[in-house]
Structures are given as C-alpha cells and as structure tokens.
MDTraj code that builds the backbone (N, CA, C; nanometers):
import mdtraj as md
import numpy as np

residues = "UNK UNK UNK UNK UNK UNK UNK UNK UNK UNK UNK UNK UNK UNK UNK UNK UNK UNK UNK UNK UNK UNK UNK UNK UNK UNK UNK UNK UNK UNK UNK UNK UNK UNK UNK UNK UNK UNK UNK UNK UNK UNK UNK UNK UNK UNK UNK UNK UNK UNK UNK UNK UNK UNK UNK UNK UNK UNK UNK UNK UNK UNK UNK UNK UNK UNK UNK UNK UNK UNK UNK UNK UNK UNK UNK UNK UNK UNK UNK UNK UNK UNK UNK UNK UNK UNK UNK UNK UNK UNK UNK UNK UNK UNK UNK UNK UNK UNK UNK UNK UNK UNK UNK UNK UNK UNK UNK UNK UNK UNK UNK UNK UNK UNK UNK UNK UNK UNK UNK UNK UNK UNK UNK UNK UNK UNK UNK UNK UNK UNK UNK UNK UNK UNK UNK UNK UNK UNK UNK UNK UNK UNK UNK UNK UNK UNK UNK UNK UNK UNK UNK UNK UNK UNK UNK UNK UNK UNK UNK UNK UNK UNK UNK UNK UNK UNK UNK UNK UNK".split()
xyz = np.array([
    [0.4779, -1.2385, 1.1599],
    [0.4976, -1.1241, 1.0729],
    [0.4635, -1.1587, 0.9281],
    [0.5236, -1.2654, 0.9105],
    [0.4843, -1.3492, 0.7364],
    [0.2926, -1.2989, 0.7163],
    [0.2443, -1.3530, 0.8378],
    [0.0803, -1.3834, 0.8313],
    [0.0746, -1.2159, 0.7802],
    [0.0817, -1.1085, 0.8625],
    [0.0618, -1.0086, 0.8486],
    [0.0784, -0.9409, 0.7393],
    [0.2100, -0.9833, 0.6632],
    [0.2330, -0.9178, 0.5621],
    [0.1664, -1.0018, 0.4105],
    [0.1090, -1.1206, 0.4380],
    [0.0251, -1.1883, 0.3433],
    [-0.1236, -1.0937, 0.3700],
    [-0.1741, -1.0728, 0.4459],
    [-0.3101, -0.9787, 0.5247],
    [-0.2746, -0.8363, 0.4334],
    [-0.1545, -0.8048, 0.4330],
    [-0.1473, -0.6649, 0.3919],
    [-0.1706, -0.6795, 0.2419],
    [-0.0907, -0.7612, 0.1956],
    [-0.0718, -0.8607, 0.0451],
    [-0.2040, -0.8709, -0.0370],
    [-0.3055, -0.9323, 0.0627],
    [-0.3971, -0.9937, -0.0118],
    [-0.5285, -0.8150, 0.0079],
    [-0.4855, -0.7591, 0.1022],
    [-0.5782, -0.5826, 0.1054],
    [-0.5741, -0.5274, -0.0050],
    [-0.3951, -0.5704, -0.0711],
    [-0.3644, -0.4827, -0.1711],
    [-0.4251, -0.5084, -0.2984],
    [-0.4076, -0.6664, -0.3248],
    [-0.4733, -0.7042, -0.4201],
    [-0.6328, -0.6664, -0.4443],
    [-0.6917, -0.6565, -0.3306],
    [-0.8533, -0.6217, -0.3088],
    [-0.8431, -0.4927, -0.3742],
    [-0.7313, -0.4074, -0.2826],
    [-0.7490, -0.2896, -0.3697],
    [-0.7436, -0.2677, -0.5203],
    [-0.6793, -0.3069, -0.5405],
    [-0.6217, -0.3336, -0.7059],
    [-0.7754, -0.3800, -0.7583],
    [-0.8182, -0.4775, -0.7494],
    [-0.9703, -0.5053, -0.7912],
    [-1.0797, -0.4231, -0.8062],
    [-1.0769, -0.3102, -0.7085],
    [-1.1565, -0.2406, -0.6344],
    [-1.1187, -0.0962, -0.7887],
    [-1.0002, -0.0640, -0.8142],
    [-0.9051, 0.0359, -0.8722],
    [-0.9769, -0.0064, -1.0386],
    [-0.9563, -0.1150, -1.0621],
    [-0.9741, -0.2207, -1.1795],
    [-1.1365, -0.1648, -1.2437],
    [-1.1834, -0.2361, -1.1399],
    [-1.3657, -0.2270, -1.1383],
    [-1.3919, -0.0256, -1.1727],
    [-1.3062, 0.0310, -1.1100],
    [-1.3829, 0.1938, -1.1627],
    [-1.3058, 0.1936, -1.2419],
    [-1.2182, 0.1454, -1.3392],
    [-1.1703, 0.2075, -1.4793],
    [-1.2780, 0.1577, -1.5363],
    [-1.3257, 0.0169, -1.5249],
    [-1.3970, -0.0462, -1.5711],
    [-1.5577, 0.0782, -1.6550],
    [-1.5896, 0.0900, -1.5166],
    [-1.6719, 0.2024, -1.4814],
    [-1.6953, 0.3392, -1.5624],
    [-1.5772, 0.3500, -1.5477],
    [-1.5581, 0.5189, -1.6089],
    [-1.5606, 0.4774, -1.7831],
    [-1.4938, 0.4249, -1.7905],
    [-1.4936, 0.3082, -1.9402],
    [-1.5736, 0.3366, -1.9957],
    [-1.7064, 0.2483, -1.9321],
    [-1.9007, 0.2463, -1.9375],
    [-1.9255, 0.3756, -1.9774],
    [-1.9061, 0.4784, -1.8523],
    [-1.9766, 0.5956, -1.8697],
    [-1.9131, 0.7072, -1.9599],
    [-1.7754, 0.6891, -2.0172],
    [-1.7051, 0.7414, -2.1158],
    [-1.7727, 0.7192, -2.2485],
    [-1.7881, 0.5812, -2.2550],
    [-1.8697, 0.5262, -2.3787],
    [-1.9989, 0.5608, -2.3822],
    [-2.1209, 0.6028, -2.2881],
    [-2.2464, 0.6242, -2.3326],
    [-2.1983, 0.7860, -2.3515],
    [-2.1336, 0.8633, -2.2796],
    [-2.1033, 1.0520, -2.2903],
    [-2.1120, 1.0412, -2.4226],
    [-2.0167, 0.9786, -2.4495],
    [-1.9521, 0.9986, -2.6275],
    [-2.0509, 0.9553, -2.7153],
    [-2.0905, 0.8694, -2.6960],
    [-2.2603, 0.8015, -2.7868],
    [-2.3883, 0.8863, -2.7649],
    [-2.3482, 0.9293, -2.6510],
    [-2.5317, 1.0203, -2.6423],
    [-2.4628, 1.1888, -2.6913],
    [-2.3561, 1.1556, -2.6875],
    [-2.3291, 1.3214, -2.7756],
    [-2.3402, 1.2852, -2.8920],
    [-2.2656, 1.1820, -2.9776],
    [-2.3072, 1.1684, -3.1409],
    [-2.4023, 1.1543, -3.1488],
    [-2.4910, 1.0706, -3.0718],
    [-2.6342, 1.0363, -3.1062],
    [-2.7396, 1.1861, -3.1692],
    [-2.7059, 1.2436, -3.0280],
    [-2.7955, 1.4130, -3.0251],
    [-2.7731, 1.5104, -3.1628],
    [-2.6443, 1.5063, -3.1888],
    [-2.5759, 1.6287, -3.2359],
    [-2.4552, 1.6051, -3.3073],
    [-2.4219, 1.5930, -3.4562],
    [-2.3134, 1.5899, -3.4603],
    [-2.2323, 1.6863, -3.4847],
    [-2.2486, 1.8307, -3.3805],
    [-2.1669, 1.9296, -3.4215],
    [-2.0846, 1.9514, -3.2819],
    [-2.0795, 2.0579, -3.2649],
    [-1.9753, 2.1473, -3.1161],
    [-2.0265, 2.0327, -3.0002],
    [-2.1388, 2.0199, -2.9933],
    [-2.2184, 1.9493, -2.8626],
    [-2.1188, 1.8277, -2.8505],
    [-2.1284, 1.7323, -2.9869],
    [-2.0961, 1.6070, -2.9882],
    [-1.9320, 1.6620, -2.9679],
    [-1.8817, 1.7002, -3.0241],
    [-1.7104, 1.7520, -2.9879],
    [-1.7232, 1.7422, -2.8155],
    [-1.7732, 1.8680, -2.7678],
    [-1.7406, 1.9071, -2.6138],
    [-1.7986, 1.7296, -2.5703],
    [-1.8554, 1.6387, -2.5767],
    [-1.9094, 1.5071, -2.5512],
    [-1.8003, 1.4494, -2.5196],
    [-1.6959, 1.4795, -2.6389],
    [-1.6613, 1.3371, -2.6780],
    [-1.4924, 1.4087, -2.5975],
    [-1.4503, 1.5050, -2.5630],
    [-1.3717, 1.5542, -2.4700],
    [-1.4237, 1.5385, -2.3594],
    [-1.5348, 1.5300, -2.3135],
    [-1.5403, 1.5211, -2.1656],
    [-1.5023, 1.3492, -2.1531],
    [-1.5630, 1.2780, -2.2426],
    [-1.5723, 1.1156, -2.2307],
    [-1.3744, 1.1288, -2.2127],
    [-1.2977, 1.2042, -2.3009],
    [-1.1819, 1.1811, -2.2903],
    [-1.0925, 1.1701, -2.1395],
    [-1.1846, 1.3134, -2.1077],
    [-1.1349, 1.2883, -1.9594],
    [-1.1663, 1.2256, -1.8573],
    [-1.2700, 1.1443, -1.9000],
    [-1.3226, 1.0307, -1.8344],
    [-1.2172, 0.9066, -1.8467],
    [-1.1653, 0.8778, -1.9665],
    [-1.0979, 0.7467, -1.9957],
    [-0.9674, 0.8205, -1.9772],
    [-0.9212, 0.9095, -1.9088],
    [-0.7771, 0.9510, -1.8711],
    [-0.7805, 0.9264, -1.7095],
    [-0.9381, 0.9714, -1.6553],
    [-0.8937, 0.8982, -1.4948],
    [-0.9225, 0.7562, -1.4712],
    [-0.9840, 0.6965, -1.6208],
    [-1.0104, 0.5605, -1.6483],
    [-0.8165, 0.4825, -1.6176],
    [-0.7591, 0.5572, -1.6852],
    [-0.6329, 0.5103, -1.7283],
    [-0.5403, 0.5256, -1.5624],
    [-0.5406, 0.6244, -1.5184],
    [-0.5145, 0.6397, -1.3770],
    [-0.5607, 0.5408, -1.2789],
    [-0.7119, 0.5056, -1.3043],
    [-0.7586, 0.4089, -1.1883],
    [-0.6511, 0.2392, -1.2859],
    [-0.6610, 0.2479, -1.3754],
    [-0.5672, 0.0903, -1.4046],
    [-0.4367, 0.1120, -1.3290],
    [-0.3732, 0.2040, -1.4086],
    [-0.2471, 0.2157, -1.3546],
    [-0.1976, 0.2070, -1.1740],
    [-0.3022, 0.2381, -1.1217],
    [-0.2599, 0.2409, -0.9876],
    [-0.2936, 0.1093, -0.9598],
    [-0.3928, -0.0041, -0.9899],
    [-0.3982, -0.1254, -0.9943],
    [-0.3159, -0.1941, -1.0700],
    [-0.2472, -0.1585, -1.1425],
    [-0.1447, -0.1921, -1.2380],
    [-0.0243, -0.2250, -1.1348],
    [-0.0040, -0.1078, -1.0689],
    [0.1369, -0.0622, -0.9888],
    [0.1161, -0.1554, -0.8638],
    [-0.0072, -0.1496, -0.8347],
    [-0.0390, -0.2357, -0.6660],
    [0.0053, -0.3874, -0.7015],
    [-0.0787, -0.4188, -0.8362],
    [-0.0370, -0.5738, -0.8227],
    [0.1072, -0.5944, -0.8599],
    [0.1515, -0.5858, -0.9566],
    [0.2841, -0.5680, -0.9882],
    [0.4058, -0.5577, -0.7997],
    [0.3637, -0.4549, -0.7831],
    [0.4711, -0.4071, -0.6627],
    [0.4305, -0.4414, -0.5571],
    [0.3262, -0.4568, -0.5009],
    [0.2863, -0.4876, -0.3419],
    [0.2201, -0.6525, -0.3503],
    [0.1627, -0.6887, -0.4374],
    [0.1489, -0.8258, -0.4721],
    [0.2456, -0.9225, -0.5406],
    [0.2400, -0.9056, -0.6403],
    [0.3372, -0.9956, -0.7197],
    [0.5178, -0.9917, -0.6861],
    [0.5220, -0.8694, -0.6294],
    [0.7107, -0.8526, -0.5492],
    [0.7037, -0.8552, -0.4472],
    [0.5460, -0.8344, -0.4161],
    [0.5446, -0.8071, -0.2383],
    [0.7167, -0.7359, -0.1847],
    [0.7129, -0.6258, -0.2287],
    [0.8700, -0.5497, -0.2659],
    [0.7419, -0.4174, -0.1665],
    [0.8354, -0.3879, -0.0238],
    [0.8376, -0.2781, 0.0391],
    [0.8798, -0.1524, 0.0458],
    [0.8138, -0.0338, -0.0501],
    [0.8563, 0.0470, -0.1014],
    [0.9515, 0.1438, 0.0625],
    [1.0956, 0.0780, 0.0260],
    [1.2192, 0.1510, 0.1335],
    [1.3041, 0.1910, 0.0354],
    [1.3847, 0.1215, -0.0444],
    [1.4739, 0.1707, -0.1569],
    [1.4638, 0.2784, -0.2199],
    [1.5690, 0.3906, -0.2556],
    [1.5465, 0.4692, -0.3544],
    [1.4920, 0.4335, -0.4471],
    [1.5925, 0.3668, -0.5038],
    [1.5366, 0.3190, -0.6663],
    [1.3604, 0.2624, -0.6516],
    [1.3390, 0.1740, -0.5529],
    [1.1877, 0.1403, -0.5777],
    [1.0912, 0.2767, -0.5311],
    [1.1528, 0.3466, -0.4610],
    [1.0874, 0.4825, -0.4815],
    [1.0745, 0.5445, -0.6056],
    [1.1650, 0.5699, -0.6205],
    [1.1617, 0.6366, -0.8086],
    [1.0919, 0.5805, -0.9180],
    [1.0972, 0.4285, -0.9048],
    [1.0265, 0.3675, -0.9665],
    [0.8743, 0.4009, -0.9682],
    [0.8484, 0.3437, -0.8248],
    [0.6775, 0.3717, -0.7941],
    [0.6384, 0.4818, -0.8431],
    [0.6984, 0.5804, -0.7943],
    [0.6233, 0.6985, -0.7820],
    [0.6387, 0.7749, -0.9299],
    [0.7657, 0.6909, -1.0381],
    [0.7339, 0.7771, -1.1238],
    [0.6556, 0.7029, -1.2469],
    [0.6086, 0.5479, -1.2224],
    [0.5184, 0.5269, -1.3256],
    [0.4030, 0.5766, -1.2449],
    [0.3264, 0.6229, -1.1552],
    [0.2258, 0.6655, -1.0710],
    [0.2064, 0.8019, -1.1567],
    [0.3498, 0.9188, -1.1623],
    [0.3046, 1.0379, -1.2140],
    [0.2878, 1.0623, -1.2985],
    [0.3886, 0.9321, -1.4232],
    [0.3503, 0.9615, -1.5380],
    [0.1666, 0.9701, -1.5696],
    [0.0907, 0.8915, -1.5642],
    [0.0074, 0.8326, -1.5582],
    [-0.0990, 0.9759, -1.5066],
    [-0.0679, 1.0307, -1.3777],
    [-0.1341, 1.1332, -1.3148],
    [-0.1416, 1.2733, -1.4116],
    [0.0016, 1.2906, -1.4371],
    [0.0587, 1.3864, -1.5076],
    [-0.0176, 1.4185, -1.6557],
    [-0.0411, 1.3310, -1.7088],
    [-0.1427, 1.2883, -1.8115],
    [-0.2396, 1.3852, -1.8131],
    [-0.3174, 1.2856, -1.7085],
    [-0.4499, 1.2449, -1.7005],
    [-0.4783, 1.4162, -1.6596],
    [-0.4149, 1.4713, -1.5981],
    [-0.4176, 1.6126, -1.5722],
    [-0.4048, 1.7073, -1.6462],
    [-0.2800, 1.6621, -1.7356],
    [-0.3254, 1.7802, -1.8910],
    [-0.4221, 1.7304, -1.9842],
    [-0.4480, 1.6088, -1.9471],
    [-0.5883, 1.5931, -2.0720],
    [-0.7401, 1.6719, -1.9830],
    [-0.7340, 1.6624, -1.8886],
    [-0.7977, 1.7216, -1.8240],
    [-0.8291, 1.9013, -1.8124],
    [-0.6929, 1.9414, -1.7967],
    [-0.6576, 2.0787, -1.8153],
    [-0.7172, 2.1594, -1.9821],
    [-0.6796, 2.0325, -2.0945],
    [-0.7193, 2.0704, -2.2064],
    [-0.8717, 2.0480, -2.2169],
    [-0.9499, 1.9850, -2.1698],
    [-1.0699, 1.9516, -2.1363],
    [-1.1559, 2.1004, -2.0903],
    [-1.1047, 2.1311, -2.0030],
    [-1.1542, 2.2165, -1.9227],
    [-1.1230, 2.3308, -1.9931],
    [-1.0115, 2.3882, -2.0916],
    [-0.9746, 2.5143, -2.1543],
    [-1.0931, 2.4856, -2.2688],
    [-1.0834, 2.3921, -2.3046],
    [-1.2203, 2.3079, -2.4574],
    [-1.4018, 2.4373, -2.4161],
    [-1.3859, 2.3685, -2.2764],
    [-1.5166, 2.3939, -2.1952],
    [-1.5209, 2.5371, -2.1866],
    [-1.4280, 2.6044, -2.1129],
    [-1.4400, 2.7743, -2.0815],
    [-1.4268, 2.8086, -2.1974],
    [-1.3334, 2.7785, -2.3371],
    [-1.3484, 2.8583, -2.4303],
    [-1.5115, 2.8913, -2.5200],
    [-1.5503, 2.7323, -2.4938],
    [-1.6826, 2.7417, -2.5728],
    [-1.8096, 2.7499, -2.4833],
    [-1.8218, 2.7826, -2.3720],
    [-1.9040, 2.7653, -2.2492],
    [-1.9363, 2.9104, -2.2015],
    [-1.8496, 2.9286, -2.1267],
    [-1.7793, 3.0430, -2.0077],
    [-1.6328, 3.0844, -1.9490],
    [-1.5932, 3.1512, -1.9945],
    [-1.4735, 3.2209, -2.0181],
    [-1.4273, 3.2584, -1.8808],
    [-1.5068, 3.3096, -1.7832],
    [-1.4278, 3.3108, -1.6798],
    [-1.3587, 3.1523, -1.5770],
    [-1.4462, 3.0361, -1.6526],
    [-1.3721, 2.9769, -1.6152],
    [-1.2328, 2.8958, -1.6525],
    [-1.2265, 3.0150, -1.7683],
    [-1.0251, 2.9774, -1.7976],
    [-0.9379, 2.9975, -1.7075],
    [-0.9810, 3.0795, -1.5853],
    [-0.8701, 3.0777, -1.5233],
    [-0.8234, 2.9095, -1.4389],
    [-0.9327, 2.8723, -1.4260],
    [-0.9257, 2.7297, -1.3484],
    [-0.9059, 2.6345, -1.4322],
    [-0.9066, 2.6066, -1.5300],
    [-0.8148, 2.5505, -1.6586],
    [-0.6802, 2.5919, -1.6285],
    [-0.6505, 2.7315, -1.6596],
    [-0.5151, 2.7359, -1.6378],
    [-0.4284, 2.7609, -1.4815],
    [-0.5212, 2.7112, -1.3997],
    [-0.4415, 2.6902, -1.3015],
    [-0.3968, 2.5932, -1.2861],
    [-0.5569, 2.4801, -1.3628],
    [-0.5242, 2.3111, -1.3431],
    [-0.3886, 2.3053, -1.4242],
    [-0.3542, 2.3357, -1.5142],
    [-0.2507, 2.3064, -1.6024],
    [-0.1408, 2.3983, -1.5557],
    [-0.0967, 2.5330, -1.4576],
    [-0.0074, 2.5241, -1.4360],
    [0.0377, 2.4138, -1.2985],
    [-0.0590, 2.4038, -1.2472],
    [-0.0108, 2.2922, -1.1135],
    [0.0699, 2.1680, -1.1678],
    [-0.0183, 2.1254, -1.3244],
    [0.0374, 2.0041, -1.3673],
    [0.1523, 2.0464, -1.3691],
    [0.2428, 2.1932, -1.4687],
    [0.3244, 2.1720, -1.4675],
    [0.4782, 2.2288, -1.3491],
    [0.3756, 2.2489, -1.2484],
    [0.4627, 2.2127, -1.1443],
    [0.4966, 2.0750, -1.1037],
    [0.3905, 2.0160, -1.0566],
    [0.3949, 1.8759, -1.0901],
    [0.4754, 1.8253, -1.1799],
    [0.5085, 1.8326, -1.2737],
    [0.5992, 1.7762, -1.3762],
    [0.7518, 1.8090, -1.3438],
    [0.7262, 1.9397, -1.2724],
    [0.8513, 2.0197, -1.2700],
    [0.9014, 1.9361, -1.0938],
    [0.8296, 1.9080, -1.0198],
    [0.8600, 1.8703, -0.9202],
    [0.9024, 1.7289, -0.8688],
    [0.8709, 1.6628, -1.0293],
    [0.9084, 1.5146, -1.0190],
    [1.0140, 1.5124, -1.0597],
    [1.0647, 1.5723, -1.1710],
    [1.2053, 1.5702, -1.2224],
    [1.3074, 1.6080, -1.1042],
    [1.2604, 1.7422, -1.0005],
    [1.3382, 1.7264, -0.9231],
    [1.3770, 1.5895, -0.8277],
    [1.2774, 1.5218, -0.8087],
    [1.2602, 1.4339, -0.7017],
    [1.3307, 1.2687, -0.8144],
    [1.3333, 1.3208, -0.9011],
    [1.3966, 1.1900, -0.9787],
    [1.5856, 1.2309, -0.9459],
    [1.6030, 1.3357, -1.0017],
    [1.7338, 1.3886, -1.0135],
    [1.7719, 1.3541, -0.8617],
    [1.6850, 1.4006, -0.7775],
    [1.7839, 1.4052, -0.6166],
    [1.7710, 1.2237, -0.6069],
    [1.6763, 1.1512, -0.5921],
    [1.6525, 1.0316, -0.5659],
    [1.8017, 0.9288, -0.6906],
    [1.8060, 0.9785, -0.7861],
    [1.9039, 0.9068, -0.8375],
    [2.0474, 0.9146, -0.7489],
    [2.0997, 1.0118, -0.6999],
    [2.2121, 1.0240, -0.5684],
    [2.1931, 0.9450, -0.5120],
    [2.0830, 0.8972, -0.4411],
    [2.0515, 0.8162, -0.3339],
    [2.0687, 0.6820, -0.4111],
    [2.0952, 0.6693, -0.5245],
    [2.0725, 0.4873, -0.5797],
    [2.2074, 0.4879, -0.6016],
    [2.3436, 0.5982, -0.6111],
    [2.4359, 0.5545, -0.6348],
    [2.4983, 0.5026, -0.4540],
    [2.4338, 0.5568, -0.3580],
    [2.4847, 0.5406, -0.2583],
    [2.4548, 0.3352, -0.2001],
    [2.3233, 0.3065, -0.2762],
    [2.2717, 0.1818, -0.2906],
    [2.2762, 0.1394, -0.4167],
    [2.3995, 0.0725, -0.4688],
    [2.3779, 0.0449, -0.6167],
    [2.3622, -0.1336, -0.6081],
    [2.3396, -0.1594, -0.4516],
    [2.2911, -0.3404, -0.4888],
    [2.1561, -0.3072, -0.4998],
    [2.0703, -0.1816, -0.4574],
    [1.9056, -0.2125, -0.4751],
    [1.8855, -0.1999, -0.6153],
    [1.9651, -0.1666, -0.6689],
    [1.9270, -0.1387, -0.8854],
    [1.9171, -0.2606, -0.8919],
    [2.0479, -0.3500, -0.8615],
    [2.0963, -0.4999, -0.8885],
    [1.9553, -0.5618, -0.8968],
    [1.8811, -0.5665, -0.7561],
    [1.7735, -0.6429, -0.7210],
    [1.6721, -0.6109, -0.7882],
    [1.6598, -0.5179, -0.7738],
    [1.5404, -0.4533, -0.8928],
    [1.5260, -0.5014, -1.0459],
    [1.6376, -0.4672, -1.0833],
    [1.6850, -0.5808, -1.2315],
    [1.6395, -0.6751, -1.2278],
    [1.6800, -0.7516, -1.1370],
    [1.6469, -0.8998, -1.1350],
    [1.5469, -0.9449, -1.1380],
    [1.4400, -0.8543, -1.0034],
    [1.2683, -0.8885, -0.9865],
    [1.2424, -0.8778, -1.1278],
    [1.3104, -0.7601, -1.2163],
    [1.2084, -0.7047, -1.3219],
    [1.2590, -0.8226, -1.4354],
    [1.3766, -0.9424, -1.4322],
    [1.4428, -1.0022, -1.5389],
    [1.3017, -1.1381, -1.5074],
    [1.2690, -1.1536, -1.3731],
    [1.2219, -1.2511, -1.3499],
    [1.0902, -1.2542, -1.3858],
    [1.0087, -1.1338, -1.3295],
    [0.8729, -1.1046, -1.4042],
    [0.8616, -1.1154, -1.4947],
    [0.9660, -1.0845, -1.5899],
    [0.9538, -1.1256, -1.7341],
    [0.8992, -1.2150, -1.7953],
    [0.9688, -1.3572, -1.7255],
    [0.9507, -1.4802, -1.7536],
    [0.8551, -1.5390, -1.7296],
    [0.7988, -1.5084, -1.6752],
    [0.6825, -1.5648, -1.5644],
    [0.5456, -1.5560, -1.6628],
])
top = md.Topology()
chain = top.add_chain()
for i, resn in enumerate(residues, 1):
    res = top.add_residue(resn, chain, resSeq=i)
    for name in ("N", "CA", "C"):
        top.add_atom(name, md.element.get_by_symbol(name[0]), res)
traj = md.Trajectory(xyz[None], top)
C-alpha cells in the first residue's frame, strides 16, 4: 500500500509540474498580448490588450495555485483529503484563487461587451453572477464544514502541527 501511495505521490507531483509549466505559459502569452497591444496602439486597443493579458495572468495564478495546493497537500503532507478541516482547507485556498480569477475575468469580459458588442453583456453578467454564487456557496460549505471540525477537534490539532512543521522546514 506504502508503494502505491508513493505512485500516487510522485503522479501528483508530475501534476503539479505539469500545472507549474502552463502558468508558466500563460505568463509568456500574457506578456507578448500586453506588448503587442502597447506596441500597436497606445489608446482603447492597448487598454482592452492589456485586460485580456490580465485575464490571462489570473488563470496564470489559478494554474500555480493548484500546483501550489498539490505539492504542499498531496506531496509534501502526503495528507489524504478525509478530515473536515483538511477539506475546508483545500477547497477553500482552491476557491479563493478560482473566485478571483473569475471576477477578473467577469470584469474582462463586461471591459469587452461594453466597448465591442453589447449583447454580449449578458454573458459577462452571468459569468459574474455564477461567481457570486460561487462565493455565496462556499461560505455556506465553510459554515456547515466548521460543525463537522468541532465534532473532530484532534484533526485541527494535527493540522496545526503539519502547518507548525512546514514552517520550519
């Protein structure tokens, strides 16, 4: 079982690499958007440029973070997301991160229909009310999931600890 869960261990880390390499990516292609818009134009053009590059380096920031979260939690704790608390945890540096990247996105896209095409505000503002369901749906899932950590208050304990020890390291 050890072997197996080193196999799963070392997938994760691949993944994480794999997560790493397209922020990397988006990075690149964030940086030429934004340069070949100043380059061209430095008016509205170069603006709408340099917002799209934004929402480029917001799913830039998403692809770290989830390599962020893999190595950290499935590598470095090799910690099996069962616990409340490591539920809450995971999933809510995951949404912060998502949650983001979705209203920068949402504002991206309102940027675009306002100065573009107007009928596509409505899909701007759908993207941005979903976010804030999304937002609205994590708080629930934090609030109920905290019940569940008083019913386990040695998994906080442990959690502390992984997180006193990472520290040091």
């Amino acid at each position: 079982m050890k072997l197996l869960l080193g196999v799963f261990a070392w997938m994760h880390g691949l993944m994480a690499l794999l997560f790493a390499a397209a922020a990397l990516a988006l990075i690149a292609i964030a940086t030429h958007v934004a340069w070949t818009g100043l380059m061209a134009d430095f008016g509205r053009g170069a603006a709408q440029e340099i917002i799209e590059a934004m929402g480029l380096l917001a799913a830039a920031v998403v692809a770290l973070q989830i390599a962020q979260t893999m190595v950290e939690e499935e590598v470095l704790r090799g910690a099996h997301i069962s616990a409340p608390t490591r539920v809450r945890r995971f999933l809510s540096r995951f949404f912060v991160v998502v949650t983001v990247a979705l209203a920068i996105e949402g504002l991206v896209a309102t940027f675009k229909a306002i100065h573009e095409d107007l009928s596509l505000l409505v899909y701007a503002a759908a993207l941005l009310a979903a976010t804030g369901v999304l937002v609205a749906a994590w708080g629930i899932f934090v609030r109920l999931n905290r019940y569940a950590e008083d019913v386990e208050p040695e998994a906080m304990r442990e959690v502390k600890r992984e997180d006193a020890e990472l520290k040091q390291d």
